[in-house]
C-alpha positions, -999 to 999 in steps of 0.1 A, spaced: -374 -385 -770 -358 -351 -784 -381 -320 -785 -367 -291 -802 -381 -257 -800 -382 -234 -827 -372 -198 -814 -360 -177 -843 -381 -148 -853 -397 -146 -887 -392 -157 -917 -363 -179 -904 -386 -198 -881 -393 -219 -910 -361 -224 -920 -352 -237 -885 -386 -259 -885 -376 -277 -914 -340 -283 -900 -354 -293 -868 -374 -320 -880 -347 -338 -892 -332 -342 -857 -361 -342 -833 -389 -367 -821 -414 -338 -814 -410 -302 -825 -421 -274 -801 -430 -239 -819 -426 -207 -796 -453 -188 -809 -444 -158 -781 -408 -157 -798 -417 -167 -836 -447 -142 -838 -425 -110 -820 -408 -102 -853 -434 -81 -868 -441 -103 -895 -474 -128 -894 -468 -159 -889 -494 -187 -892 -489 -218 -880 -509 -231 -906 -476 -226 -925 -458 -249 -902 -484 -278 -899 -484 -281 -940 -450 -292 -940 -448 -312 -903 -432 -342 -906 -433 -352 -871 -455 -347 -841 -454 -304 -832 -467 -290 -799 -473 -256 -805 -464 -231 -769 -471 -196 -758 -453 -192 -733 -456 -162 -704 -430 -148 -688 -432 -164 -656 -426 -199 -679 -395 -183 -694 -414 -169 -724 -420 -137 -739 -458 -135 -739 
C-alpha cells in the first residue's frame, strides 16, 4: 500500500491532492504544514474531491510535524 502525504502550503495543497491520488492507495493530508501558509484551508475542500481513502494528520513536533 502507497500513502502519500500532502505537504505543500496553500493553495497548492490541492493541486498536489489531486496529483497524489493518481499514484497513492491512501492520501495523508498534513494539516500542521497545509494550514501554516496563512491562507484557510478546509479540509472539507479536500474530502469533495477524494477519490481514495485520506487520513487526515496534525502532526507535533516531537512526530516530525510542525504543530
Amino acid at each position: 500500500m502507497i500513502c502519500i502525504p500532502v505537504t505543500a502550503k496553500g493553495r497548492a495543497a490541492v493541486e498536489q491532492f489531486r496529483a497524489a491520488q493518481k499514484l497513492a492507495d491512501i492520501v495523508e493530508l498534513r494539516l500542521d504544514i497545509i494550514e501554516q501558509s496563512g491562507g484557510q484551508i478546509e479540509v472539507a475542500d479536500f474530502l469533495r474531491e477524494k477519490e481514495k481513502p485520506v487520513i487526515v494528520t496534525n502532526r507535533r513536533s516531537s512526530e516530525g510535524g510542525v504543530f
